[in-house]
MIVEX-988316 format. One record per residue (C-alpha): residue in three letters; x, y, z. Coordinates in steps of 0.5 Angstrom, whole numbers, plus 500, padded with zeros to 3 digits. Example, Ala and Ser with C-alpha at 12.3 -4.5 7.8 and 13.67 -1.06 7.14 Angstrom:
BEGIN
ALA525491516;SER527498514;
! end
This chain:
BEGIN
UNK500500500;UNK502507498;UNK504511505;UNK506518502;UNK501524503;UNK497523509;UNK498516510;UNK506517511;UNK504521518;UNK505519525;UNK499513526;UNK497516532;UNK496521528;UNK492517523;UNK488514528;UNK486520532;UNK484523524;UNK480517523;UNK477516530;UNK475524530;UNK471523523;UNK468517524;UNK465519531;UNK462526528;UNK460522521;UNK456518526;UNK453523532;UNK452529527;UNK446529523;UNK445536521;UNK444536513;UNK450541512;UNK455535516;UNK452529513;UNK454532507;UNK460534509;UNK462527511;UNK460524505;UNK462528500;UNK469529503;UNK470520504;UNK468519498;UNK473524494;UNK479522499;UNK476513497;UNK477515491;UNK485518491;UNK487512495;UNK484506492;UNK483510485;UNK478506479;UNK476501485;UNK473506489;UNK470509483;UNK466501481;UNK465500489;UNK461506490;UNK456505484;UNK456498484;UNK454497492;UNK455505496;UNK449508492;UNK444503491;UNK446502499;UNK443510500;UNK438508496;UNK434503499;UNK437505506;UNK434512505;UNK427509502;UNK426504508;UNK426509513;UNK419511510;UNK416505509;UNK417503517;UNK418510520;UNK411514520;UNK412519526;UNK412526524;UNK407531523;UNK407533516;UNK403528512;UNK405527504;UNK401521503;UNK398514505;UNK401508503;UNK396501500;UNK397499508;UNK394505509;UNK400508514;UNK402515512;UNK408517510;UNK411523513;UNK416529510;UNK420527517;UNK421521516;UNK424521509;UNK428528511;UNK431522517;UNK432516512;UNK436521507;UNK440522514;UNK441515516;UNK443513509;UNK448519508;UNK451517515;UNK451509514;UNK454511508;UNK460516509;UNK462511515;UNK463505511;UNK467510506;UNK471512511;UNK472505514;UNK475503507;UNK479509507;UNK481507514;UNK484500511;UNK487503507;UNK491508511;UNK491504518;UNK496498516;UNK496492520;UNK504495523;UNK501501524;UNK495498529;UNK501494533;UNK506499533;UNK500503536;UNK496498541;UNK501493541;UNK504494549;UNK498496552;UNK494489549;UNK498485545;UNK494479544;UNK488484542;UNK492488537;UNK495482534;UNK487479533;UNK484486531;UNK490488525;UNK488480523;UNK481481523;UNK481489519;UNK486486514;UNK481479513;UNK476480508;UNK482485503;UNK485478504;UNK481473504;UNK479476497;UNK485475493;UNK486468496;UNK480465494;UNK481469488;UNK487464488;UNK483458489;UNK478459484;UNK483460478;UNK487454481;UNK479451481;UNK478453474;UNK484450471;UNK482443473;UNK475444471;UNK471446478;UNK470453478;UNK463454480;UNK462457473;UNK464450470;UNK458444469;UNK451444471;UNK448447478;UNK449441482;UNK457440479;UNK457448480;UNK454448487;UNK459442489;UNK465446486;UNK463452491;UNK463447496;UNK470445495;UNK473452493;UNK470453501;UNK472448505;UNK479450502;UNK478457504;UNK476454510;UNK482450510;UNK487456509;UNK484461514;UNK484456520;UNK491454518;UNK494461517;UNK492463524;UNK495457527;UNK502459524;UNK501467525;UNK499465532;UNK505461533;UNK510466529;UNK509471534;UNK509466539;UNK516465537;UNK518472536;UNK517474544;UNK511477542;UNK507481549;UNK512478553;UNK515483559;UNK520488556;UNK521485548;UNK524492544;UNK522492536;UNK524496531;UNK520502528;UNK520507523;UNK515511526;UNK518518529;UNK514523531;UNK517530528;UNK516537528;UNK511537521;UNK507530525;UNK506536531;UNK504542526;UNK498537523;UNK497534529;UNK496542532;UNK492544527;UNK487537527;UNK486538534;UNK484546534;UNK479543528;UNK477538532;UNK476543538;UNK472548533;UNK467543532;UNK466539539;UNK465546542;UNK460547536;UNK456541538;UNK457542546;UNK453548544;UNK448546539;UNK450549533;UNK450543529;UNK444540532;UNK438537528;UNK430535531;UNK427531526;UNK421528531;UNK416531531;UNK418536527;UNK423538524;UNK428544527;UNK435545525;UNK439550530;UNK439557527;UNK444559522;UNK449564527;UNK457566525;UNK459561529;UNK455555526;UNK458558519;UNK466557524;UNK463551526;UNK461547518;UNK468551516;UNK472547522;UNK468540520;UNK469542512;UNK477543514;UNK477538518;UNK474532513;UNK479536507;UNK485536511;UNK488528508;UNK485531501;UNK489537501;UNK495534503;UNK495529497;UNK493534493;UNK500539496;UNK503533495;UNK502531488;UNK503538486;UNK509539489;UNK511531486;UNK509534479;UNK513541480;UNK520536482;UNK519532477;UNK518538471;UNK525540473;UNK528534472;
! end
């Protein structure tokens, strides 16, 4: 994976960017915000896994906000405003369908900044974090984290290894496919039991967790680690004294109400806005820059 731009700073400054924008994306519902998370995890999905992010959101993000979105109304009839009545003769509320739009905006943005986590957040970065304070626990998170990315490209392995012998699961008739996927996952399954058994005892046998084990680390925290993290944290603060004081709060039941628009609610979506784009603008400088060296060679 490719560490430059934001990437290439501290992980502690990564996982304190990632926990702070995951937490406001869940607990903010406000329209202005949720847009905001969604538009900024999308862009930023997009620079790091390129063409792929561009395919996994259309084929599985906009149909998820879609149908998360259209639900809500289905099944959620408080409010005060009646648009209509379904056959069922339950109403459908303008509320209902502002909250579902809300929720999907919000379910969405998380998942995206989750991929965007993967591929920030490595398995060394999480250990060189967490593995003093709970090893064993460390170790098992960065091996789940890391599972499906994983696990896709192994059974990928399998199912080609499958096809050259005429057992893929796209070969033969229905029965022959459905014994051909049997198989393909009893390997996998075969695989994965077998793989932890050996990491588990790979670390075992490196000393890992034990009292007093030293490891090798690239990771310094230097002066321009210290100027981003001073600018995060003034952003972060910005908007957690906004949402103390309601500036970025949002009522859909029974009525709707948003908080009034005052300077310091525009400060507070500015703050939000900087601190979403920061990973963006940071890969952006970078690339300039990379651009600007490379014209001079």
């Amino acid at each position: 994976m490719n560490q430059s731009g934001f990437a290439g700073y501290h992980p502690f400054i990564n996982f304190v960017y990632f926990a702070a924008v995951l937490l406001f994306s869940m607990f903010f519902m406000h329209p202005f915000m949720q847009v905001i998370a969604l538009v900024s995890a999308s862009v930023y999905s997009i620079l790091l896994r390129g063409r792929g992010a561009v395919r996994f959101q259309l084929a599985l993000m906009l149909p998820l906000l879609l149908i998360t979105a259209f639900i809500n109304p289905a099944f959620n009839h408080a409010g005060v405003t009646i648009l209509f009545y379904l056959k069922s003769g339950n109403p459908v509320t303008l509320e209902s369908v502002l909250y579902g739009i809300s929720s999907a905006c919000m379910f969405v943005a998380v998942l995206l900044w989750f991929s965007c986590y993967n591929a920030v957040m490595t398995s060394d970065k999480f250990i060189y974090l967490f593995g003093k304070l709970i090893p064993a626990m460390s170790l098992i998170l960065s091996m789940v984290l890391r599972l499906v990315p994983r696990y896709k490209d192994q059974i990928k392995q399998i199912s080609y290894a499958q096809r050259s012998i005429g057992k893929d699961v796209t070969q033969g008739n229905w029965l022959q496919r459905a014994r051909n996927g049997m198989t393909i996952l009893s390997v996998m399954t075969t695989w994965a039991l077998e793989n932890a058994i050996e990491t588990a005892d790979s670390m075992k046998s490196r000393g890992y967790g034990l009292p007093g084990r030293t490891s090798y680390s690239l990771y310094r925290f230097d002066n321009r680690d210290k100027g981003f993290m001073a600018l995060m944290l003034s952003l972060v603060t910005v908007v957690i004294i906004g949402g103390i004081n309601g500036e970025n709060s949002m009522r859909f039941f029974p009525s709707i109400k948003a908080a009034e628009m005052t300077a310091f609610s525009i400060a507070v979506y500015a703050a939000y806005l900087g601190l979403c784009m920061l990973p963006i603008i940071q890969h952006m400088m970078e690339a300039i820059k990379w651009r600007s060296i490379t014209s001079r060679m």
